[in-house]
N, CA, C and O atoms as a CHARMM CRD file, in Angstrom:
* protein
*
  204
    1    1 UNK  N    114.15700 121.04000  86.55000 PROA 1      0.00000
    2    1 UNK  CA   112.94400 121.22100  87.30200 PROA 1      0.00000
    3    1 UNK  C    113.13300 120.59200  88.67800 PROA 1      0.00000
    4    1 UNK  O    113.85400 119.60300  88.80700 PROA 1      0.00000
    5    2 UNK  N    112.43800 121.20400  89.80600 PROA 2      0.00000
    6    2 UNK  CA   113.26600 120.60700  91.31100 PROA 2      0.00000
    7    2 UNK  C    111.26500 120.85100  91.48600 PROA 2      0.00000
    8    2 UNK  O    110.39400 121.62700  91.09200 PROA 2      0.00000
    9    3 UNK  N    111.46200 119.07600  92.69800 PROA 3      0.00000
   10    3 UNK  CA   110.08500 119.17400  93.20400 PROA 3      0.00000
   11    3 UNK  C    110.48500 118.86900  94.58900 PROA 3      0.00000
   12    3 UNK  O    111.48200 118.27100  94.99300 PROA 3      0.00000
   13    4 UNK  N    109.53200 119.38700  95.21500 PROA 4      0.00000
   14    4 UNK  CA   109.52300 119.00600  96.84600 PROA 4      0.00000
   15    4 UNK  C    108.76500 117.60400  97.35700 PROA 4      0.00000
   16    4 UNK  O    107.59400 117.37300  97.05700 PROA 4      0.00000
   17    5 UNK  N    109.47700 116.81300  98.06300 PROA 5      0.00000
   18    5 UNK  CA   108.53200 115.89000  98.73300 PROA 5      0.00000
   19    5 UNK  C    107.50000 116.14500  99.70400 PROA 5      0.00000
   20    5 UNK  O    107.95400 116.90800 100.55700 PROA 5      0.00000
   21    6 UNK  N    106.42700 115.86300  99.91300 PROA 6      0.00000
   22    6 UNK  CA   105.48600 115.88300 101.20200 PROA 6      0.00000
   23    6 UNK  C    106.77100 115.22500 102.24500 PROA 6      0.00000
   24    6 UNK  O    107.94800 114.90100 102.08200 PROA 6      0.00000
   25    7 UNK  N    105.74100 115.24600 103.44700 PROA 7      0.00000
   26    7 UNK  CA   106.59100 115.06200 105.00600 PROA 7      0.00000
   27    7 UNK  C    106.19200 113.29300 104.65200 PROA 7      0.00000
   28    7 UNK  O    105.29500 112.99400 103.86400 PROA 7      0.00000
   29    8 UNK  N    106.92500 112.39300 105.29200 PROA 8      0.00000
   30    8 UNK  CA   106.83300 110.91800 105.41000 PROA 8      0.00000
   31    8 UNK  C    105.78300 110.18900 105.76500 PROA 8      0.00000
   32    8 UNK  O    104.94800 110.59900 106.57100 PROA 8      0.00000
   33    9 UNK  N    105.74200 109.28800 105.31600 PROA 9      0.00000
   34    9 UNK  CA   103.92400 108.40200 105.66600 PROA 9      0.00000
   35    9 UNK  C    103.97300 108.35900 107.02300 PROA 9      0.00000
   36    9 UNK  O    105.00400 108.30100 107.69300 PROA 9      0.00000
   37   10 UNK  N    102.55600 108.39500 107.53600 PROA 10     0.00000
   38   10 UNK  CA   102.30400 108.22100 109.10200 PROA 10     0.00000
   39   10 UNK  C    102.51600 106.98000 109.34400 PROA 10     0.00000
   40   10 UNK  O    103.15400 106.87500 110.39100 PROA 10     0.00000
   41   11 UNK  N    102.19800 105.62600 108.70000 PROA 11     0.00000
   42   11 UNK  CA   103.01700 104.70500 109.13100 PROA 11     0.00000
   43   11 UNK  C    104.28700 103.87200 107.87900 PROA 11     0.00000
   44   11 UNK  O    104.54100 104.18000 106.71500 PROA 11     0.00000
   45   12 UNK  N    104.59900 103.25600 108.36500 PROA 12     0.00000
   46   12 UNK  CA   105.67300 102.71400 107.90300 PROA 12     0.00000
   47   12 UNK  C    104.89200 101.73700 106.38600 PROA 12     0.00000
   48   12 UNK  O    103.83800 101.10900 106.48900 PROA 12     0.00000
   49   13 UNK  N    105.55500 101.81700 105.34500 PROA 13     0.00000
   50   13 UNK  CA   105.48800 100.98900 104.20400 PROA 13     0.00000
   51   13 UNK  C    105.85400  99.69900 104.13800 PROA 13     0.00000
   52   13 UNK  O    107.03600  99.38900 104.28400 PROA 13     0.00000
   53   14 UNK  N    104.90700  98.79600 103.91400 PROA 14     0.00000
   54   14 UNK  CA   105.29900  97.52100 104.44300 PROA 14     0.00000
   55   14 UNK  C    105.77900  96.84600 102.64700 PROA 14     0.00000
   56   14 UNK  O    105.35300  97.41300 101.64100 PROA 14     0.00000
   57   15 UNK  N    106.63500  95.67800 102.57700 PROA 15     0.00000
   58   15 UNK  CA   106.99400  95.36100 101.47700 PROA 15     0.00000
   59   15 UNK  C    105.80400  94.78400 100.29400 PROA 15     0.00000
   60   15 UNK  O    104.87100  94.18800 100.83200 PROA 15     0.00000
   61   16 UNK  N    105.76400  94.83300  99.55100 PROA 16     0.00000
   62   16 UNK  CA   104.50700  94.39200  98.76200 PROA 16     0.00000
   63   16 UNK  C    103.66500  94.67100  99.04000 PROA 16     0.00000
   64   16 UNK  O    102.87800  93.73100  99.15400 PROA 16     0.00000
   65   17 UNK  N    103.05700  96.13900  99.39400 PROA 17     0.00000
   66   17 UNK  CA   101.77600  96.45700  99.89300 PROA 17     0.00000
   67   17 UNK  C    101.28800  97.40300  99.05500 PROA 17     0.00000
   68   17 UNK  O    100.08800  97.66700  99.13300 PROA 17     0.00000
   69   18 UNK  N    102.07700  98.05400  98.15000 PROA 18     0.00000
   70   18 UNK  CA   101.79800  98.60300  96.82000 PROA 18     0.00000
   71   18 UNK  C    102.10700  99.92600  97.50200 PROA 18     0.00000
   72   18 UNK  O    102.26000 100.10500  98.71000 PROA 18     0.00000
   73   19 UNK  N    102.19000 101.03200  96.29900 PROA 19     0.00000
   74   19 UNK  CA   101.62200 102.15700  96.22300 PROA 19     0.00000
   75   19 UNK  C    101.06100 103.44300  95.73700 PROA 19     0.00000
   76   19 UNK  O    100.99200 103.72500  94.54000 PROA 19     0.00000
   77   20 UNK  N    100.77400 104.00100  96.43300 PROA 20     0.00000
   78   20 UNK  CA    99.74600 105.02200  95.85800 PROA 20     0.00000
   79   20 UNK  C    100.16600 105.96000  95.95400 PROA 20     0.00000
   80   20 UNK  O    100.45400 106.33000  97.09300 PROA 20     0.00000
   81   21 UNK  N    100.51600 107.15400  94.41700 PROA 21     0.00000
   82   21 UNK  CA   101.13500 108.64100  94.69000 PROA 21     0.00000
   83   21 UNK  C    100.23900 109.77000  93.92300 PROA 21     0.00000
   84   21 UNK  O    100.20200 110.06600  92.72800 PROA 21     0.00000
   85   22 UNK  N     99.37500 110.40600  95.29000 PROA 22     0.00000
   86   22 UNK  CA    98.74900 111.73300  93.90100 PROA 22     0.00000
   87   22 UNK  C     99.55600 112.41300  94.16000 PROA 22     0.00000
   88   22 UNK  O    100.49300 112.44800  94.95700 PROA 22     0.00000
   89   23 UNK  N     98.92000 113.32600  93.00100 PROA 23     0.00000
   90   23 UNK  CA    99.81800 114.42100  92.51500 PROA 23     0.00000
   91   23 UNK  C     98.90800 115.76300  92.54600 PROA 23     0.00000
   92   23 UNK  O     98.05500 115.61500  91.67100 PROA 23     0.00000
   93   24 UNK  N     98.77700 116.73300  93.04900 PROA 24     0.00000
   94   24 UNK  CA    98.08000 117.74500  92.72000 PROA 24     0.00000
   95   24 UNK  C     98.86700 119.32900  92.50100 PROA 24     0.00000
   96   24 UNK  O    100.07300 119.57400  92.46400 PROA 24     0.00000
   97   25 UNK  N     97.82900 120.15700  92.39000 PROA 25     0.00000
   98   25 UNK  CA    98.58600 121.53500  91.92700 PROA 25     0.00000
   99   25 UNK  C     97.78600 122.02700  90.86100 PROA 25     0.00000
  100   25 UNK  O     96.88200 121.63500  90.12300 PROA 25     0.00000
  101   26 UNK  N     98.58400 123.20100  91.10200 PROA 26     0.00000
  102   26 UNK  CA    98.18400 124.63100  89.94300 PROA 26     0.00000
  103   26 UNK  C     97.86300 124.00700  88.41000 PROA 26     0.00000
  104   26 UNK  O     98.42300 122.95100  88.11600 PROA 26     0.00000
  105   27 UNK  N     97.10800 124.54700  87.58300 PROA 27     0.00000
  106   27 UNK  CA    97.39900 124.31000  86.38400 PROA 27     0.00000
  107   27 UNK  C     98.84800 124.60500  85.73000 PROA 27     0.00000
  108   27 UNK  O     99.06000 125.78600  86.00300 PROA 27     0.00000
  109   28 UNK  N     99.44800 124.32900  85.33000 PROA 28     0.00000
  110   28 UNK  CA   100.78700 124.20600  84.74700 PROA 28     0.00000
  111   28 UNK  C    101.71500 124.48700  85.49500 PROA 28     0.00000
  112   28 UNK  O    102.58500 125.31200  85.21300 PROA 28     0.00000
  113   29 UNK  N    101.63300 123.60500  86.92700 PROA 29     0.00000
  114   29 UNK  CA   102.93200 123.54500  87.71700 PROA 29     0.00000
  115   29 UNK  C    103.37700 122.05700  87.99800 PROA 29     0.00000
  116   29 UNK  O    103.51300 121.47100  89.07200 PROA 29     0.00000
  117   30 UNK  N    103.61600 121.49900  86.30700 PROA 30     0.00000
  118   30 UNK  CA   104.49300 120.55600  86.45900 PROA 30     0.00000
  119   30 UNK  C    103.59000 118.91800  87.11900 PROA 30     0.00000
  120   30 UNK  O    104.07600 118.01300  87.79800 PROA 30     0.00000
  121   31 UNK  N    102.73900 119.00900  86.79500 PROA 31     0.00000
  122   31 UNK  CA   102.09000 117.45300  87.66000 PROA 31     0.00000
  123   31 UNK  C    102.09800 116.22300  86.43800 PROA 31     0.00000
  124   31 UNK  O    102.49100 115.05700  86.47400 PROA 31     0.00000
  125   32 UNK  N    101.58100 116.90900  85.53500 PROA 32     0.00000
  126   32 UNK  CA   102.24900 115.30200  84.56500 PROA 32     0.00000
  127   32 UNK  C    103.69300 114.95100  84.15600 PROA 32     0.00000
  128   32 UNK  O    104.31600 113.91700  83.91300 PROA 32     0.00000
  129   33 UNK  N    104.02200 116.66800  84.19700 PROA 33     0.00000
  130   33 UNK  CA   105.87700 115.93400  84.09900 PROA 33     0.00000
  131   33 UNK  C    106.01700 115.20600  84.92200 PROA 33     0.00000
  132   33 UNK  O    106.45400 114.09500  84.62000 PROA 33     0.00000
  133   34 UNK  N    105.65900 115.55700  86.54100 PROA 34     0.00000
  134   34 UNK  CA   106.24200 114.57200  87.58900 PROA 34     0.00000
  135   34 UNK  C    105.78100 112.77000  86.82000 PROA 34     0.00000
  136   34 UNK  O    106.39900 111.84400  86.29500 PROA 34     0.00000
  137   35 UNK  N    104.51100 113.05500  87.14300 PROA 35     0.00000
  138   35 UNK  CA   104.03300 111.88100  86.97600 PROA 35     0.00000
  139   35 UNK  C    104.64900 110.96800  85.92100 PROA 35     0.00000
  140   35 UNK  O    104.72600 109.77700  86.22200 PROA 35     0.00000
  141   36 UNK  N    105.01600 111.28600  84.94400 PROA 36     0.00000
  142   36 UNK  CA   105.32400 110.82200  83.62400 PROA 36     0.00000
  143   36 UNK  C    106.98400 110.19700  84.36400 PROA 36     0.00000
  144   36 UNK  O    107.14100 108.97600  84.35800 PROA 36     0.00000
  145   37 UNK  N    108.09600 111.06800  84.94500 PROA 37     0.00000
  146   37 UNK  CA   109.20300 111.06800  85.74800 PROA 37     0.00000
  147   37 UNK  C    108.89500 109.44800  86.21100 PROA 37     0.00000
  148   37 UNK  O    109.36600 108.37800  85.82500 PROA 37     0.00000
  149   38 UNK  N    107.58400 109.90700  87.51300 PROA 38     0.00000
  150   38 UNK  CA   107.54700 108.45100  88.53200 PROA 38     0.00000
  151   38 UNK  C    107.41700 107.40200  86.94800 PROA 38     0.00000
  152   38 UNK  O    108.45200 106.97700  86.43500 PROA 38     0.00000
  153   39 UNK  N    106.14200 107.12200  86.37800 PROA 39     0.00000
  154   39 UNK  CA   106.23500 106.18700  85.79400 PROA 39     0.00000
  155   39 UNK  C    107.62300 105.42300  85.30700 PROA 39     0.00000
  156   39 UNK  O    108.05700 104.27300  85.36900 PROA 39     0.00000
  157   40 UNK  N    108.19100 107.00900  84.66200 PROA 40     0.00000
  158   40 UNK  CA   109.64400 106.05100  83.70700 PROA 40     0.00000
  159   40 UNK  C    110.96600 105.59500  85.05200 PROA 40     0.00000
  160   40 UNK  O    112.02600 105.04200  84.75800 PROA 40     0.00000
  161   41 UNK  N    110.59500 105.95600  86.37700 PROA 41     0.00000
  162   41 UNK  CA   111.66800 105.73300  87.02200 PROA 41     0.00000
  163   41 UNK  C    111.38000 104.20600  88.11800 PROA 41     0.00000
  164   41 UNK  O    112.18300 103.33100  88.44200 PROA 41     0.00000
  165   42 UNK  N    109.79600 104.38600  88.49700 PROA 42     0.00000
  166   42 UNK  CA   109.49700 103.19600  89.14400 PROA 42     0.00000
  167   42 UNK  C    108.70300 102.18100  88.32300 PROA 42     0.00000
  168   42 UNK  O    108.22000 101.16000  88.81400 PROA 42     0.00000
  169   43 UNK  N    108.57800 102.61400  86.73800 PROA 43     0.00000
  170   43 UNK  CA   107.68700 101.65400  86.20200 PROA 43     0.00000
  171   43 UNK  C    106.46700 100.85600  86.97000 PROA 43     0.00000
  172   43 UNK  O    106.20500  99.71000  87.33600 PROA 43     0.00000
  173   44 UNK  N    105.83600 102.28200  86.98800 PROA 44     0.00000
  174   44 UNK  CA   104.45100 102.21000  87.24000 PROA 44     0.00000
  175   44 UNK  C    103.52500 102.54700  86.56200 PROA 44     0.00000
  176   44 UNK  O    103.81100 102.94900  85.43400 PROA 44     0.00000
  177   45 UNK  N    102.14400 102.52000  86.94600 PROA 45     0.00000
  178   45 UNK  CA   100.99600 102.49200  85.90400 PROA 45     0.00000
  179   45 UNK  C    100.57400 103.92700  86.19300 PROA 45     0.00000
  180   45 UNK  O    100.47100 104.30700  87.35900 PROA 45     0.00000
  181   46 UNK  N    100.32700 104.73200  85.16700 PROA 46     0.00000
  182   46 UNK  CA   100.01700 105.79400  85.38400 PROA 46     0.00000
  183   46 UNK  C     98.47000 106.38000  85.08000 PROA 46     0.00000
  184   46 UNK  O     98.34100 106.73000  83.90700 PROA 46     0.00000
  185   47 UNK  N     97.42100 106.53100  85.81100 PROA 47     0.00000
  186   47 UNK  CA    96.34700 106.51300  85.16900 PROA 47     0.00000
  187   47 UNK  C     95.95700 107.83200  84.89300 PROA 47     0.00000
  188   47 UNK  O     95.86600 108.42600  85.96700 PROA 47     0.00000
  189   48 UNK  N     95.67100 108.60000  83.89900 PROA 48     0.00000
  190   48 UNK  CA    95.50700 110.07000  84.01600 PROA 48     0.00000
  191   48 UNK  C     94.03600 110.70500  82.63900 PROA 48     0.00000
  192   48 UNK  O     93.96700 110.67300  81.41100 PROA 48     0.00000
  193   49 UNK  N     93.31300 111.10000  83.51300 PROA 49     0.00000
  194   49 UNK  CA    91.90700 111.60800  83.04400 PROA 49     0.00000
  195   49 UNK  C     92.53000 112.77900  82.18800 PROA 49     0.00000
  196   49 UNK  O     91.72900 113.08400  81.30400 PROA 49     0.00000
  197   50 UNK  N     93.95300 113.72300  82.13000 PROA 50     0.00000
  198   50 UNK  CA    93.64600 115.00100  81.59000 PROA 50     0.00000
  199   50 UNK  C     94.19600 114.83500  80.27300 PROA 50     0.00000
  200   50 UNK  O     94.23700 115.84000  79.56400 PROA 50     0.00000
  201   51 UNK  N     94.81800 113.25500  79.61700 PROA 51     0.00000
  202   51 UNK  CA    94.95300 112.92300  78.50600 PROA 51     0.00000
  203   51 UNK  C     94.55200 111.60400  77.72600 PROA 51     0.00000
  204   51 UNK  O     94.81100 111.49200  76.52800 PROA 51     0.00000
């Protein structure tokens, strides 16, 4: 499965400032796989209403 990135933050990411990734799209084009991906790769918290 291949996903595209958005274009780069307007400003720069500062260290320990956290962050924040939505995810949107079609019904069944792949948004909790991603999501599920980020969690197991940056061990992050994943909060999700559609389960």
């Amino acid at each position: 499965m291949k996903f595209r990135a958005s274009s780069a933050p307007a400003e720069p990411v500062h260290r320990n400032s956290g962050r924040l990734i939505v995810i949107c799209g079609l019904p069944g084009s792949g948004k909790t796989t991603l999501a599920k991906c980020l969690e197991e790769s940056l061990g992050s918290v994943r909060p999700s209403p559609d389960e």
